[in-house]
VMD Tcl script that builds the backbone (N, CA, C; Angstrom):
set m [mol new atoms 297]
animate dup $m
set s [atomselect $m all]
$s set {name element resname resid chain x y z} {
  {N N UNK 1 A 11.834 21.549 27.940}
  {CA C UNK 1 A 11.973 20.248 27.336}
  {C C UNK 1 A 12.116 20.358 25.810}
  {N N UNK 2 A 11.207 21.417 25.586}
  {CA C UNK 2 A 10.984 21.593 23.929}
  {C C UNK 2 A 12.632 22.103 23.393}
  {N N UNK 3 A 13.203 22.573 24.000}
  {CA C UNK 3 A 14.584 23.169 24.001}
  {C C UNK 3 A 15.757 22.329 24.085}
  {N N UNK 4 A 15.265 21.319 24.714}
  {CA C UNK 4 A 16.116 20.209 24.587}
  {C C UNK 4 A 15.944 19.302 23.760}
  {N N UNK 5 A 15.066 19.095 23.101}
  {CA C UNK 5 A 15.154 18.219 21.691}
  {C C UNK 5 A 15.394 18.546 20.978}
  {N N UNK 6 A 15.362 19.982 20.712}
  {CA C UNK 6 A 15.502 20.935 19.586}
  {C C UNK 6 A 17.211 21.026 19.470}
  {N N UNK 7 A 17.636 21.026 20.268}
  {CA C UNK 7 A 19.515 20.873 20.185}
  {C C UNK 7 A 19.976 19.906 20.276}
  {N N UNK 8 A 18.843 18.245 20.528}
  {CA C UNK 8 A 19.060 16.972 20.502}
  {C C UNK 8 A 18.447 16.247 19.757}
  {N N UNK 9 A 18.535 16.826 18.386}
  {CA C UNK 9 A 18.108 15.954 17.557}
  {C C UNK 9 A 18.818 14.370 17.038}
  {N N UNK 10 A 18.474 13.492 16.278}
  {CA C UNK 10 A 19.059 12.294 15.816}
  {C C UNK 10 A 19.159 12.888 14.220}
  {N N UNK 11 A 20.836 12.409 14.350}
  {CA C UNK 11 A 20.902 12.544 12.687}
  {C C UNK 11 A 20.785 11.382 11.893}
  {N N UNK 12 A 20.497 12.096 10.783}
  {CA C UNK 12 A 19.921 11.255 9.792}
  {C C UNK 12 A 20.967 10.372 8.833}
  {N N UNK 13 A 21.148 9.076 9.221}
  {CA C UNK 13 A 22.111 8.266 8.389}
  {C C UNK 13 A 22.018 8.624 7.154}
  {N N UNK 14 A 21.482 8.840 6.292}
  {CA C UNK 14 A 21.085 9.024 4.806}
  {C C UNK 14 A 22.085 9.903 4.403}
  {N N UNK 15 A 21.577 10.788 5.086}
  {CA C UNK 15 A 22.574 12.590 4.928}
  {C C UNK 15 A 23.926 12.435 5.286}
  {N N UNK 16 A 24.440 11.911 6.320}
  {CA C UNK 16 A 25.534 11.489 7.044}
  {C C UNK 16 A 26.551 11.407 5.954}
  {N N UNK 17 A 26.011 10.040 5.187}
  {CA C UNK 17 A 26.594 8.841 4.393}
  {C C UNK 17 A 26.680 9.637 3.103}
  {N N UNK 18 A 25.675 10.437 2.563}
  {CA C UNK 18 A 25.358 10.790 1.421}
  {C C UNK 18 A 26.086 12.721 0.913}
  {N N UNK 19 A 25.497 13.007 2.190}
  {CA C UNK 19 A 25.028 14.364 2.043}
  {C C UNK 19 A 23.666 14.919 1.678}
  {N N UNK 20 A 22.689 14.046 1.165}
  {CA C UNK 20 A 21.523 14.715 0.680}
  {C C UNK 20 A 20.743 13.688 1.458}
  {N N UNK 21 A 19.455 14.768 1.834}
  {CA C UNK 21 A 18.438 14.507 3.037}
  {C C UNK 21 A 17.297 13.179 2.210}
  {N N UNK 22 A 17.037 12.800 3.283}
  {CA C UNK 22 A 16.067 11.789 2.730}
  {C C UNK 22 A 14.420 12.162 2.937}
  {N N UNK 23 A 13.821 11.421 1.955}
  {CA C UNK 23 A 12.288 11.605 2.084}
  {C C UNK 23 A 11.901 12.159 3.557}
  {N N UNK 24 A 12.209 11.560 4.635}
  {CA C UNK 24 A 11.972 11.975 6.035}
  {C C UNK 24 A 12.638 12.937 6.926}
  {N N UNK 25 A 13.167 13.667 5.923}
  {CA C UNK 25 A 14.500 14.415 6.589}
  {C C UNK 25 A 13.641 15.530 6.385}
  {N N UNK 26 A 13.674 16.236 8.201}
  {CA C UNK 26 A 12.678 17.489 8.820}
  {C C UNK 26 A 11.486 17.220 9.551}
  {N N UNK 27 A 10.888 15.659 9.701}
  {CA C UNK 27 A 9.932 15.460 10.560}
  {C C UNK 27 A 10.399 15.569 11.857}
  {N N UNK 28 A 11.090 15.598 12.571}
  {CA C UNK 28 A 11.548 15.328 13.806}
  {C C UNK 28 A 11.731 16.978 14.774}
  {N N UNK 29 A 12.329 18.271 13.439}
  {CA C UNK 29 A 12.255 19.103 13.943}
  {C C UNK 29 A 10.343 19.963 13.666}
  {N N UNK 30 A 9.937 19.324 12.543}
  {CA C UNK 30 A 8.299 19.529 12.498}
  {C C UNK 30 A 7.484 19.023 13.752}
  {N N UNK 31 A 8.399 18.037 14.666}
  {CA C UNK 31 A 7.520 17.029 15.162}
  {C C UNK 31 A 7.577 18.629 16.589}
  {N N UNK 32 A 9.192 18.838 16.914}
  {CA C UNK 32 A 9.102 19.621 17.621}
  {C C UNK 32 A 8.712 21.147 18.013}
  {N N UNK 33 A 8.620 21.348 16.673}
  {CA C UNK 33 A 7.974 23.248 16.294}
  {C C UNK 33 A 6.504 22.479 16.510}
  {N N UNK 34 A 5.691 21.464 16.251}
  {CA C UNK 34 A 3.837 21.778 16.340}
  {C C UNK 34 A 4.037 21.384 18.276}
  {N N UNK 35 A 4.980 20.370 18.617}
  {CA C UNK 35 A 4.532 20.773 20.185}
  {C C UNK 35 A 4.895 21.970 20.354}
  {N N UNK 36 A 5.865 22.700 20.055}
  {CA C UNK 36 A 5.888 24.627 20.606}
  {C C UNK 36 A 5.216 25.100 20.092}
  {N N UNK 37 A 3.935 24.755 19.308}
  {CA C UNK 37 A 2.572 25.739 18.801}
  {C C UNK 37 A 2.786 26.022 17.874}
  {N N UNK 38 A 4.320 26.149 17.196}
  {CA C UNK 38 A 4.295 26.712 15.728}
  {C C UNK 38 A 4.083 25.687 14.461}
  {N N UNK 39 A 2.658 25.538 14.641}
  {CA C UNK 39 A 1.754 24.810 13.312}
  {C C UNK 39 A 2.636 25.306 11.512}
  {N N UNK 40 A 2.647 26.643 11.231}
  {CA C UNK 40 A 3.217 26.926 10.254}
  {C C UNK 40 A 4.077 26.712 9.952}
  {N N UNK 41 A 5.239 26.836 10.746}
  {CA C UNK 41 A 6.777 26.406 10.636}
  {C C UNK 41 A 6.911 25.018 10.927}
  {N N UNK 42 A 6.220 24.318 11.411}
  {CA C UNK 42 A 6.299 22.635 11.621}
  {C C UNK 42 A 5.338 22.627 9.682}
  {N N UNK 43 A 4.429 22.392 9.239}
  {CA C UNK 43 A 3.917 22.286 7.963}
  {C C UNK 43 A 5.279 22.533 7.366}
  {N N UNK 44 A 5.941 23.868 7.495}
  {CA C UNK 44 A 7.403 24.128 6.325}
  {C C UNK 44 A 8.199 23.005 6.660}
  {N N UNK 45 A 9.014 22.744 7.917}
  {CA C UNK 45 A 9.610 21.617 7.962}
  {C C UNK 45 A 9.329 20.227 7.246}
  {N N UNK 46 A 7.962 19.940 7.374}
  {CA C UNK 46 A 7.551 19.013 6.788}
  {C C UNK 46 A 5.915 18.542 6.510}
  {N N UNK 47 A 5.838 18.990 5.424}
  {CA C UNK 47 A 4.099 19.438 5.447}
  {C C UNK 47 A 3.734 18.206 5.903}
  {N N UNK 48 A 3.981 16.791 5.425}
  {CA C UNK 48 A 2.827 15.596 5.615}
  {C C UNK 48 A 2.833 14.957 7.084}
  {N N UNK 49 A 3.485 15.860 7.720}
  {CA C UNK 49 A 3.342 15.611 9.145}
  {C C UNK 49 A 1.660 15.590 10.110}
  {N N UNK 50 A 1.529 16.710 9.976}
  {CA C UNK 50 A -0.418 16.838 10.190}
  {C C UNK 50 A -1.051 15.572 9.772}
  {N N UNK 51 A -0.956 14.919 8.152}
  {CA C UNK 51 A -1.845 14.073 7.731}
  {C C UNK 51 A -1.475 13.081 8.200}
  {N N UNK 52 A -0.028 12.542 8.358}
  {CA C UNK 52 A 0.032 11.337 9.442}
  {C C UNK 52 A -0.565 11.295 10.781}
  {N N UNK 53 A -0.148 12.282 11.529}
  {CA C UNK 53 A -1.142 12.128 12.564}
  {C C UNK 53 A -2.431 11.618 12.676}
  {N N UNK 54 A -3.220 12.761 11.758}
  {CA C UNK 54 A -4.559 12.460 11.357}
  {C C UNK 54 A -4.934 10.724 10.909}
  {N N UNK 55 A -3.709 10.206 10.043}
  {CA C UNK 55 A -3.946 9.014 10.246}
  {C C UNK 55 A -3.841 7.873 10.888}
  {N N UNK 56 A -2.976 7.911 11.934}
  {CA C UNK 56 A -2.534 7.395 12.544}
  {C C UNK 56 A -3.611 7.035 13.775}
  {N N UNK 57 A -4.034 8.447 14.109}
  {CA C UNK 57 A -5.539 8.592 14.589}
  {C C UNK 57 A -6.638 7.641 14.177}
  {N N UNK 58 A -6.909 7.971 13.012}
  {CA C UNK 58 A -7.657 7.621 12.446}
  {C C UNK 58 A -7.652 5.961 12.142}
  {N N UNK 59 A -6.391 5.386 12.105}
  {CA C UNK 59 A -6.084 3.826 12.420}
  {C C UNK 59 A -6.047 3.446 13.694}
  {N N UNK 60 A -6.033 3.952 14.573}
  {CA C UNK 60 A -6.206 3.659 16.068}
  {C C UNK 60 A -7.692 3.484 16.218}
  {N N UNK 61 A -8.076 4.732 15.958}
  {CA C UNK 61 A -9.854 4.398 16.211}
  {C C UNK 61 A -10.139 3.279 15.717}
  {N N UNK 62 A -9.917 3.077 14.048}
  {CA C UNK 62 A -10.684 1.648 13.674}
  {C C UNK 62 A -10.364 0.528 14.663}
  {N N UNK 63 A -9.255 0.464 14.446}
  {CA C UNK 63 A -8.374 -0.816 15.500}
  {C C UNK 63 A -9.417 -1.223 16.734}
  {N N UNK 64 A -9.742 0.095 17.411}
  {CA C UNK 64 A -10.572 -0.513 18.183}
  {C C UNK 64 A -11.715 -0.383 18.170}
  {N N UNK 65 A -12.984 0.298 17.063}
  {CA C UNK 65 A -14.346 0.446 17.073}
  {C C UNK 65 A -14.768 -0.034 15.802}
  {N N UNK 66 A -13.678 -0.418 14.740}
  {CA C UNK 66 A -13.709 -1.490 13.503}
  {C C UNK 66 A -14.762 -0.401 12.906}
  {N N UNK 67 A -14.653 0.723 12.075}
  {CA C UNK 67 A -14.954 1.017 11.412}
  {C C UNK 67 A -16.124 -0.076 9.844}
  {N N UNK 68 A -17.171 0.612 9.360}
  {CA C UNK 68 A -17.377 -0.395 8.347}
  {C C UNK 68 A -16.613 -0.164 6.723}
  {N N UNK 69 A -16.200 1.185 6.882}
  {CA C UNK 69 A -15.163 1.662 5.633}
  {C C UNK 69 A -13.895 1.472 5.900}
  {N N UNK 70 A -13.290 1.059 7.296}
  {CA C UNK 70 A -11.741 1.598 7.605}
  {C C UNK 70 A -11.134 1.248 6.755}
  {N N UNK 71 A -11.209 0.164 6.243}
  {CA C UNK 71 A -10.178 -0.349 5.368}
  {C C UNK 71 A -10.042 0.902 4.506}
  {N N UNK 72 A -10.541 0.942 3.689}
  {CA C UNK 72 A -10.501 1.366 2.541}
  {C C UNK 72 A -9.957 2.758 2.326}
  {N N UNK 73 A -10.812 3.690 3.955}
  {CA C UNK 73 A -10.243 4.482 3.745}
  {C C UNK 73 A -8.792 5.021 4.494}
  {N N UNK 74 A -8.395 3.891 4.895}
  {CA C UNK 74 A -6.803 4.061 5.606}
  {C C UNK 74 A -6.191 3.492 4.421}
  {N N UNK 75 A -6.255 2.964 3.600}
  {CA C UNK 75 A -5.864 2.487 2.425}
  {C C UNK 75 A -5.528 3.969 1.629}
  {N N UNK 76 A -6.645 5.151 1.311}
  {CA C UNK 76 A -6.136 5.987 0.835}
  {C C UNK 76 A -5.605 7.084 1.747}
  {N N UNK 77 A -5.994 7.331 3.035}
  {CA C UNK 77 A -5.441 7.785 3.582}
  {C C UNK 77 A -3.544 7.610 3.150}
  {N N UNK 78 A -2.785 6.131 3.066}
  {CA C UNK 78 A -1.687 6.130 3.308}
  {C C UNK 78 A -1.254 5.939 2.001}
  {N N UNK 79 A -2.133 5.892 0.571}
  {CA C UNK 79 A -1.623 6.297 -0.625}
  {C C UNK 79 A -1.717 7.677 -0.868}
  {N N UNK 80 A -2.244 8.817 -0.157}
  {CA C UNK 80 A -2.186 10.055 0.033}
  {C C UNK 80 A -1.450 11.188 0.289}
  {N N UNK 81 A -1.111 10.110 1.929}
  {CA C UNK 81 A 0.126 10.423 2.618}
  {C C UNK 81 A 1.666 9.982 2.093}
  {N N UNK 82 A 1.561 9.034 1.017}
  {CA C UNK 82 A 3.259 8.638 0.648}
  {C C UNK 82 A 2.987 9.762 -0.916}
  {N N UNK 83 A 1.919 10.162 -1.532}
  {CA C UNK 83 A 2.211 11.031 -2.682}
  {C C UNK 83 A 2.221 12.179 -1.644}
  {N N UNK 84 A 1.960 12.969 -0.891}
  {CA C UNK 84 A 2.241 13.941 0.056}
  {C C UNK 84 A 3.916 13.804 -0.047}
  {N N UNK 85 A 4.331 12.883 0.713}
  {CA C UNK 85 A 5.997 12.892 0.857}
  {C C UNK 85 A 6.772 12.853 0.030}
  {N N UNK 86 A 5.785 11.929 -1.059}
  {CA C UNK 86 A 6.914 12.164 -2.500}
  {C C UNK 86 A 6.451 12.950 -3.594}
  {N N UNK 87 A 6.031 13.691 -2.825}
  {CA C UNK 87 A 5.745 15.291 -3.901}
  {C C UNK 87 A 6.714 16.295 -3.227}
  {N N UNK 88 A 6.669 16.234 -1.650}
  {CA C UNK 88 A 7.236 17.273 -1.253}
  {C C UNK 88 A 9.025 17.417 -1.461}
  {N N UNK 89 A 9.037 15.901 -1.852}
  {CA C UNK 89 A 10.868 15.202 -1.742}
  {C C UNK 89 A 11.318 15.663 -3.449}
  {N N UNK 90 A 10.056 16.135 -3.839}
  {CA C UNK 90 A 10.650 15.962 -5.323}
  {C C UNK 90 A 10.832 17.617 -5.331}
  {N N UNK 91 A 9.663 18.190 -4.983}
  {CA C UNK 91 A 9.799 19.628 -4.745}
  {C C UNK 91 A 11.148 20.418 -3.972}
  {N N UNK 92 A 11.448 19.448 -3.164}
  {CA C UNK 92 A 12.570 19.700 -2.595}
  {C C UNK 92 A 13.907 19.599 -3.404}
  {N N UNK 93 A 13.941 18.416 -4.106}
  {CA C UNK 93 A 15.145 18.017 -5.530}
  {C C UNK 93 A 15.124 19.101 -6.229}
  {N N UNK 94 A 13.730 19.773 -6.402}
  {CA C UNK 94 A 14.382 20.267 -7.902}
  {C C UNK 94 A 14.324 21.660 -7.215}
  {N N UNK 95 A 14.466 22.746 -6.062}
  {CA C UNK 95 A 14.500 23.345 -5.567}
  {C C UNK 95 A 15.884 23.630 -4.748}
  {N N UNK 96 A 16.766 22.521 -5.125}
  {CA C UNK 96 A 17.947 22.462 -4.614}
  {C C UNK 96 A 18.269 22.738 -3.071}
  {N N UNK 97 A 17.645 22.043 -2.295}
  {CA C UNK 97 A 17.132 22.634 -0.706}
  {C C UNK 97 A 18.171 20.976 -0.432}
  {N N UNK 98 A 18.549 20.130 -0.998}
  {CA C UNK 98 A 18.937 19.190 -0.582}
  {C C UNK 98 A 20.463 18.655 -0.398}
  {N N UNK 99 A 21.045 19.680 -1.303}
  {CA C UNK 99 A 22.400 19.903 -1.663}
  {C C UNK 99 A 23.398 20.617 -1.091}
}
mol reanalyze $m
mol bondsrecalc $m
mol representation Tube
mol addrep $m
């Protein structure tokens, strides 16, 4: 199955239109290297992949056991997670990985 997403990916309008990858461009093959176990090479694809999860998690639970901090801390959780992506997008710009 893992083999078949991996040669069926969705391309990315951004890139298409543009040529250069967008903020989200590599989660999809990250999404598919951590189900084949490869944790390291899914992080390279796209490091802030892990911490979404983790939050995403972590907003599900509140949702249903209402945390007495959730707010606050899914609040930084997802100001965390967007400087995560737009650190890694910038790292990527000036690394010329996009061109």
């Amino acid at each position: 199955m893992f083999e078949y997403l991996r040669h069926n990916l969705l391309p990315c309008p951004l890139k298409q239109l543009t040529g250069i990858d967008c903020p989200g461009c590599g989660m999809q093959r990250a999404i598919v290297e951590l189900f084949d176990g490869n944790i390291l090479l899914s992080l390279k694809y796209y490091p802030a992949l892990i911490p979404i999860i983790f939050m995403l998690v972590f907003l599900f639970a509140h949702l249903r056991f209402d945390f007495k901090n959730g707010t606050i801390i899914l609040k930084i959780l997802f100001l965390l997670n967007g400087l995560l992506i737009l650190t890694n997008y910038i790292v990527k710009l000036y690394n010329s990985q996009l061109l």
